[in-house]
C-alpha positions in Angstrom: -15.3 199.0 -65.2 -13.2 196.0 -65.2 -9.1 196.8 -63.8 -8.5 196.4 -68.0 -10.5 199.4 -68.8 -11.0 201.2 -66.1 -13.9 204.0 -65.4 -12.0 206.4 -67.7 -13.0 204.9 -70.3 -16.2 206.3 -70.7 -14.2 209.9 -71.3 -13.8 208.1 -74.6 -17.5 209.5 -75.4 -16.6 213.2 -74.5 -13.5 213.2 -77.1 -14.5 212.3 -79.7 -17.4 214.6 -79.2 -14.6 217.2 -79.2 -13.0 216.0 -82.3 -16.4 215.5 -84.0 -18.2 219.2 -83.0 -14.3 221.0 -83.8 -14.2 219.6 -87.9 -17.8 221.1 -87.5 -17.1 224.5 -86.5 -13.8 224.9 -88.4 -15.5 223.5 -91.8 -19.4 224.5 -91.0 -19.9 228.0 -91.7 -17.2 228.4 -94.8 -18.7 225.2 -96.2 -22.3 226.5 -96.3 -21.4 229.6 -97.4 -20.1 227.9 -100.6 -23.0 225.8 -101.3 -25.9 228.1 -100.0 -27.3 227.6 -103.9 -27.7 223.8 -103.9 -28.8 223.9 -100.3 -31.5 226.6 -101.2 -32.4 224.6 -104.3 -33.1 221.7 -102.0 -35.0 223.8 -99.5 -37.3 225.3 -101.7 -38.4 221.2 -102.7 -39.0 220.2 -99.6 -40.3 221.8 -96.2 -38.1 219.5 -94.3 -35.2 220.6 -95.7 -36.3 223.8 -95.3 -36.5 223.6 -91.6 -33.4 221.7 -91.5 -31.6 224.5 -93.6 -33.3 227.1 -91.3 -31.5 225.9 -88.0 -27.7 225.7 -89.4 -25.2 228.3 -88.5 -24.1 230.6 -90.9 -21.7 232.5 -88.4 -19.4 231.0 -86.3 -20.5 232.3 -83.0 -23.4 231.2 -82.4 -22.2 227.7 -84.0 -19.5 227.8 -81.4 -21.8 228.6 -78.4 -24.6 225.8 -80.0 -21.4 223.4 -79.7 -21.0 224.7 -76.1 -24.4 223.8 -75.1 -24.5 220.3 -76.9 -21.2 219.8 -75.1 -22.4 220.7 -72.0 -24.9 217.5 -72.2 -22.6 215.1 -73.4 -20.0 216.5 -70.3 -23.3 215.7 -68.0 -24.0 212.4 -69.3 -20.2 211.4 -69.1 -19.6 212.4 -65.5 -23.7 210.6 -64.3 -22.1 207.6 -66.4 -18.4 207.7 -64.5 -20.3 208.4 -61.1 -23.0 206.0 -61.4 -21.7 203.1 -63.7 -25.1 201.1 -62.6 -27.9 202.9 -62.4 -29.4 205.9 -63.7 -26.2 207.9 -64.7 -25.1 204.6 -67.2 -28.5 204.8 -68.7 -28.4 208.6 -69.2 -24.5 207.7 -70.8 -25.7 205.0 -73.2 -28.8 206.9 -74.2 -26.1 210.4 -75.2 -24.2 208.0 -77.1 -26.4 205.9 -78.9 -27.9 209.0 -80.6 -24.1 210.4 -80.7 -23.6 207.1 -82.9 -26.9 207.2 -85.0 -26.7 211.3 -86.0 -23.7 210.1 -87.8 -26.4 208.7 -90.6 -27.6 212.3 -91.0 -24.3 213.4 -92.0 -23.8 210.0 -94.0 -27.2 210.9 -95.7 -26.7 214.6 -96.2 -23.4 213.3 -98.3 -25.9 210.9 -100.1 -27.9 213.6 -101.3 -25.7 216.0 -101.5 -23.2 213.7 -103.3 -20.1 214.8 -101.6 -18.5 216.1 -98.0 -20.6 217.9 -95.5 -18.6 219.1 -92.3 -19.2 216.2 -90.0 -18.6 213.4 -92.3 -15.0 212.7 -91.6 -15.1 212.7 -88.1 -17.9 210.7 -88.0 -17.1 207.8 -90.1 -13.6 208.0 -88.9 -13.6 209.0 -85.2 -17.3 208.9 -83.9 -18.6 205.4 -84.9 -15.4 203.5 -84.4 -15.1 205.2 -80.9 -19.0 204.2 -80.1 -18.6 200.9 -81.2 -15.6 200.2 -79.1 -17.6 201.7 -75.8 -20.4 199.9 -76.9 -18.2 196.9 -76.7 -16.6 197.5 -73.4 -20.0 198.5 -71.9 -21.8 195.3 -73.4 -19.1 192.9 -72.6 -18.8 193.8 -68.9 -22.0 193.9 -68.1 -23.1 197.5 -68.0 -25.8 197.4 -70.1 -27.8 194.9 -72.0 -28.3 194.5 -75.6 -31.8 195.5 -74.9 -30.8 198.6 -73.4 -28.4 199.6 -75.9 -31.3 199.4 -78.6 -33.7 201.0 -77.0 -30.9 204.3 -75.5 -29.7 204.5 -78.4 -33.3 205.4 -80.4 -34.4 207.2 -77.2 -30.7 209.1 -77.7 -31.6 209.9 -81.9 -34.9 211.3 -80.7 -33.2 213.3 -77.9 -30.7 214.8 -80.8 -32.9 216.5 -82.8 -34.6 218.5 -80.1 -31.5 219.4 -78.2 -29.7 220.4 -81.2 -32.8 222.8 -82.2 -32.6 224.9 -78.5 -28.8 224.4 -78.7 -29.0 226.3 -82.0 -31.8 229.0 -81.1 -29.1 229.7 -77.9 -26.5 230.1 -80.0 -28.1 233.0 -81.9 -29.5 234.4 -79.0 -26.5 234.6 -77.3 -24.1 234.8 -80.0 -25.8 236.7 -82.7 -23.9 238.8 -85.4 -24.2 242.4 -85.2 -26.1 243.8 -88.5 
């Protein structure tokens, strides 16, 4: 990183992370609770939303350790990015936060559909995509990565969501789960 920026910088990923993951495990759980009908309505339409539906925390536990886990990934990928701001630990970086900046269309789209908030939106619009698209900035316009290479992280990154946050889930409840 240039003397105006600096390495630290990149720590700009990781915080906004924090903010993000935080309006979703104060809102998530109270949030669904309240609209468990319309969701359920929606499931029973359609067997994606079904398995969608099926992986969201209900209780705040295991929501807090499934946070944990996704945090400890984006922690990783923020140090390999600080410690190797050239090689392999940049392209692990931009690849964590392109797919940190495109999830935010899920939550956009779940308000689509949903026609309203869902825990996530705020922080995303507000704090997640203008923080990604002023490291994106930094990171393009000194050279770190390529245009090219911020395309093709950042799908790479939305592919490598949607797995991670499945295991990140099933750990929570394994971990985590309610006593009954």
């Amino acid at each position: 990183m240039t003397a105006a920026t600096g390495p630290l910088v990149l720590w700009v990923l990781f915080g906004s992370w924090v903010v993000h993951d935080a309006e979703e495990l104060v809102v998530g759980p109270g949030w669904l609770a309240r609209h468990e009908a319309r969701l359920e309505s929606l499931a029973a339409e359609s067997p994606a939303a079904r398995r969608f539906l099926d992986v969201l925390e209900r209780d705040r536990g295991p929501l807090a350790v499934a946070i944990g886990v996704i945090g400890v990934f984006v922690l990783v990928a923020t140090v390999l990015g600080y410690l190797d701001p050239r090689g392999w630990g940049m392209l692990v970086y931009v690849t964590i936060l392109g797919g940190f900046a495109l999830h935010v269309g899920v939550h956009v789209a779940q308000a689509v559909v949903l026609r309203g908030y869902v825990p996530g939106l705020v922080t995303g619009v507000v704090v997640v995509v203008p923080a990604c698209a002023y490291l994106y900035v930094v990171l393009l316009g000194e050279g770190y990565v390529s245009p090219a290479t911020a395309v093709v992280t950042a799908v790479v990154g939305l592919a490598v969501v949607v797995p991670t946050a499945v295991v990140a889930h099933a750990v929570g409840r394994r971990v985590a789960a309610p006593a009954r």
